[in-house]
Rosetta silent file (secondary structure, phi, psi, omega in degrees, C-alpha in Angstrom):
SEQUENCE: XXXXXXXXXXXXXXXXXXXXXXXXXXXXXXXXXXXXXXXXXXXXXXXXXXXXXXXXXXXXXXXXXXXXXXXXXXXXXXXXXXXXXXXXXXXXXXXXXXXXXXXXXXXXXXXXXXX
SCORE:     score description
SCORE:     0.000 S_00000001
   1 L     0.000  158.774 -173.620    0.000    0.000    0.000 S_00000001
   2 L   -98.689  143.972  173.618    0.946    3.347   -0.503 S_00000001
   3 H    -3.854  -70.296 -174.910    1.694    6.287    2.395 S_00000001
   4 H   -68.478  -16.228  157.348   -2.226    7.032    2.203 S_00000001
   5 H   -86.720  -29.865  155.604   -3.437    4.025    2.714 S_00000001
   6 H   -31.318  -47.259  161.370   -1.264    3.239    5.275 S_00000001
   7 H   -80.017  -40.041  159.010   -2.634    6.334    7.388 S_00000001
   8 H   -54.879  -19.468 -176.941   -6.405    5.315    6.204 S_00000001
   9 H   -93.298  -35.041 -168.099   -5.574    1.506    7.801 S_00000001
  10 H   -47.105  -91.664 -163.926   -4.018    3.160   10.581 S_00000001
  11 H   -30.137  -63.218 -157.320   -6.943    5.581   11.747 S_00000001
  12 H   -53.508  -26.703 -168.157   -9.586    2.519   11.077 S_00000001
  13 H   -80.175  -39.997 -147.395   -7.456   -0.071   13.355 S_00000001
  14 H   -79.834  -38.270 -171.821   -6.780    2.314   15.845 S_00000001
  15 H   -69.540  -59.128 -179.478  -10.477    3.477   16.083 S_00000001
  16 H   -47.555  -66.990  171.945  -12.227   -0.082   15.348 S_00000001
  17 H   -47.686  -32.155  154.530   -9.769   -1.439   18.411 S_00000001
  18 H   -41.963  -80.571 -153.416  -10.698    1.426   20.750 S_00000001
  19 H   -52.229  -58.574 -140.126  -14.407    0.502   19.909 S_00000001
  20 H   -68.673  -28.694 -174.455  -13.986   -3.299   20.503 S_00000001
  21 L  -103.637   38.391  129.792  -12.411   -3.215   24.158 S_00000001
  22 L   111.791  -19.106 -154.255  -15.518   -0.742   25.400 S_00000001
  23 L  -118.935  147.191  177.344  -13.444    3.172   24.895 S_00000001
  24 L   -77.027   95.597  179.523  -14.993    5.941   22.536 S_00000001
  25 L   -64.190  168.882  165.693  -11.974    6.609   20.016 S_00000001
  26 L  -159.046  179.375 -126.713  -11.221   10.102   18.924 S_00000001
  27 E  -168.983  104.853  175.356   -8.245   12.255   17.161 S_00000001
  28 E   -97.760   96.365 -167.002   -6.605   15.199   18.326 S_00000001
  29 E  -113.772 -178.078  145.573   -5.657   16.310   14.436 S_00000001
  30 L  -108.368  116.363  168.812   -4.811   19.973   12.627 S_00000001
  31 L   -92.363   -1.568  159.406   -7.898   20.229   10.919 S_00000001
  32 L   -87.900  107.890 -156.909   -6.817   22.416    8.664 S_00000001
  33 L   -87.178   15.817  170.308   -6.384   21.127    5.200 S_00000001
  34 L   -94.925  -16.808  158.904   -5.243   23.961    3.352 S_00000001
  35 L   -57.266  -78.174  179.502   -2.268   23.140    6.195 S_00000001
  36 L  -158.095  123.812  178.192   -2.009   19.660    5.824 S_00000001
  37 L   -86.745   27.351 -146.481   -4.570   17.541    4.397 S_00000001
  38 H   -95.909  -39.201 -158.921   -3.303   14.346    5.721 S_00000001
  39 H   -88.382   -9.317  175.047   -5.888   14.012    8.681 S_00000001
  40 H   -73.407  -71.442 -162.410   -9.178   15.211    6.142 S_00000001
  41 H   -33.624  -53.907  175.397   -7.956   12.947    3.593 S_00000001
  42 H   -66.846  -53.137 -167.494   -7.673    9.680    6.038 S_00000001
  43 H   -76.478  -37.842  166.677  -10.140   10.169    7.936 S_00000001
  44 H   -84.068  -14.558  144.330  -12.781   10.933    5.224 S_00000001
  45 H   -25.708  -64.444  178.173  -11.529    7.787    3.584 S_00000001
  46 H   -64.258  -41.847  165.596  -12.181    6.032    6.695 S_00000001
  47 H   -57.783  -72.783 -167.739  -15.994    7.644    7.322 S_00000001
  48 H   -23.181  -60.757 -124.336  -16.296    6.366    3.351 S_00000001
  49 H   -96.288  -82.259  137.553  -15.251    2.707    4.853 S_00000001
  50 L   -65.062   49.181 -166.253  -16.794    2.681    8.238 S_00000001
  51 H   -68.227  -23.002 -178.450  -19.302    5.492    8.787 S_00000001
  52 H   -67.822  -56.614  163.196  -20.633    3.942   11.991 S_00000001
  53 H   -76.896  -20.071  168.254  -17.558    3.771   13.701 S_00000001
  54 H   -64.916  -38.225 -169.694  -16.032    7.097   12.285 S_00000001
  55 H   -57.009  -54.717 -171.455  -20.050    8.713   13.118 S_00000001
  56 H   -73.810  -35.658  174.697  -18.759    7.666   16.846 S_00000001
  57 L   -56.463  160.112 -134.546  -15.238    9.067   17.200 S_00000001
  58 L  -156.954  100.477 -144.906  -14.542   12.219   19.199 S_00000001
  59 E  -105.853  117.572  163.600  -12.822   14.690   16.903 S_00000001
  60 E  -119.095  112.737  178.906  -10.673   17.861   18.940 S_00000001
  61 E   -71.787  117.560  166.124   -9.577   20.191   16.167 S_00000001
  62 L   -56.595  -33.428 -156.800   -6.212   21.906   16.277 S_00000001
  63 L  -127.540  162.104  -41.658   -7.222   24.919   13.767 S_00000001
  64 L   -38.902  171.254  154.507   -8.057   27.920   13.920 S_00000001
  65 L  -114.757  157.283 -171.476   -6.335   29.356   16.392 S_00000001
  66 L  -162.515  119.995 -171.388   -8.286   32.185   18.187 S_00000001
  67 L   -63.689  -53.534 -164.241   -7.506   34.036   21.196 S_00000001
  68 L  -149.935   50.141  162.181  -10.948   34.923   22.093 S_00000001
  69 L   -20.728  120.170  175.743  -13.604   32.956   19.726 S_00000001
  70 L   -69.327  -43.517  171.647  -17.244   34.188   19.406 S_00000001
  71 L  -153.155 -177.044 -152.318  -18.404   31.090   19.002 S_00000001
  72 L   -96.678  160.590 -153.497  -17.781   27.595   18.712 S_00000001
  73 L  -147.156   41.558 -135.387  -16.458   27.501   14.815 S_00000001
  74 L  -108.117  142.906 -169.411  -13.546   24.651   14.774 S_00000001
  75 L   -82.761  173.132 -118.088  -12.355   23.715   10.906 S_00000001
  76 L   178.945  142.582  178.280  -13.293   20.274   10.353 S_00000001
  77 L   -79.346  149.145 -171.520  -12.893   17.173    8.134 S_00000001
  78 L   -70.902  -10.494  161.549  -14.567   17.358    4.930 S_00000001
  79 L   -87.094    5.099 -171.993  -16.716   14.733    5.715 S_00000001
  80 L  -143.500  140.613 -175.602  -17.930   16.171    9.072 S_00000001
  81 L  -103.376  144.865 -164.829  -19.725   20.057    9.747 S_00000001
  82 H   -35.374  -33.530 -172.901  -17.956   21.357   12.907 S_00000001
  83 H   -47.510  -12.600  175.832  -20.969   20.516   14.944 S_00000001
  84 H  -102.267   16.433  158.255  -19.540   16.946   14.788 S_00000001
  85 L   -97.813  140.934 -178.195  -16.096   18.232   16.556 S_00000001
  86 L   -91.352  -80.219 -169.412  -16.532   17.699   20.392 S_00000001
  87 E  -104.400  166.831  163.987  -13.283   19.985   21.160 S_00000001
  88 E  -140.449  109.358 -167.536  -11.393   22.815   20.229 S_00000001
  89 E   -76.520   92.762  150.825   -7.684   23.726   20.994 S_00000001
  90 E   -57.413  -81.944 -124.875   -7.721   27.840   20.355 S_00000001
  91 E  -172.572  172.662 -175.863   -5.117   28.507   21.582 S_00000001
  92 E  -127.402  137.676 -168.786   -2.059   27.603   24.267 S_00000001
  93 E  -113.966  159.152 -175.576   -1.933   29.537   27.632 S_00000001
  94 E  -142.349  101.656  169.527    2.013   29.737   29.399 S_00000001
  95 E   -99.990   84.267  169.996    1.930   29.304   33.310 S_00000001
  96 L    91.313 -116.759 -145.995    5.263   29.647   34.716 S_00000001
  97 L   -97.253   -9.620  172.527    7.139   26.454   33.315 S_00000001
  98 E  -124.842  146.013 -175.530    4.054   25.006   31.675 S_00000001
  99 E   -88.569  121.883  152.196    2.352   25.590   28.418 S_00000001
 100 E  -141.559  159.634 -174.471   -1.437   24.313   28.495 S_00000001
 101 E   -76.319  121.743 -164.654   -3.952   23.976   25.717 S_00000001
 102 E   -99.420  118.988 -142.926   -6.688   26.068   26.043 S_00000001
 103 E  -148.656  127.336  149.975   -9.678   24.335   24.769 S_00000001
 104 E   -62.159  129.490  165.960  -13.632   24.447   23.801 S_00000001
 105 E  -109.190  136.955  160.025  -15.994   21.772   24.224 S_00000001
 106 L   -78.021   -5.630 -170.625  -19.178   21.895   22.624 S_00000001
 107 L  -156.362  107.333 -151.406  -21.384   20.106   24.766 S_00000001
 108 L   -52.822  -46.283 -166.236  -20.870   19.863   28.576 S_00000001
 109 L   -73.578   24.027 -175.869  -21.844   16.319   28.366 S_00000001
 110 H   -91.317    0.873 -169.060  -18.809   14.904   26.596 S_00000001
 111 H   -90.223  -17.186 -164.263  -16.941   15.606   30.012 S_00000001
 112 H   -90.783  -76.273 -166.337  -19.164   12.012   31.157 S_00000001
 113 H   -54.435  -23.133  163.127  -17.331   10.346   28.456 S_00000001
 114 L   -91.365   14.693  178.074  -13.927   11.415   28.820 S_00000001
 115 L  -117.809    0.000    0.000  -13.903   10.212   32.558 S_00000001
């Protein structure tokens, strides 16, 4: 197989194996493909493949970054409208000696699923 299929078998094993032992997979990608199209490309490949389990993964989008976002607006795989990213990393905060990622959720109840 070539590079892109390689990253399309990737995502599905990683996700399908997540699923099968009980945990919700998801992707912390740069969603922007005018960046790098590697994680739209794979990933809508994979929804193409497997829409049930891709439908279920838990997508936190790298891009844009925004300091102080009006609303929540996170770029997205071309196969998914933002409303189907649960977070979004705006932006990096610098406390003392640590950097942390300052991040949007859309929907308070995804906090039951990541614990």
């Amino acid at each position: 197989p070539d590079d892109w299929q390689l990253w399309e078998y990737w995502i599905a094993g990683f996700a399908q194996t997540l699923e099968s032992r009980g945990f919700i997979p998801g992707f912390m990608a740069n969603t922007d493909s005018s960046v790098n199209a590697d994680f739209d490309r794979c990933f809508g490949r994979f929804a193409e493949v497997d829409p049930g389990t891709a439908g279920r993964c838990l997508i936190w989008a790298t891009a844009p970054r925004a300091e102080e976002p009006e609303a929540f607006a996170p770029y997205c795989p071309s196969v998914l409208t933002p409303d189907q990213v649960a977070l979004w990393q705006t932006d990096s905060l610098q406390y003392g000696n640590f950097t942390v990622a300052e991040s949007w959720m859309r929907d308070e109840t995804l906090l039951e699923k990541l614990w």
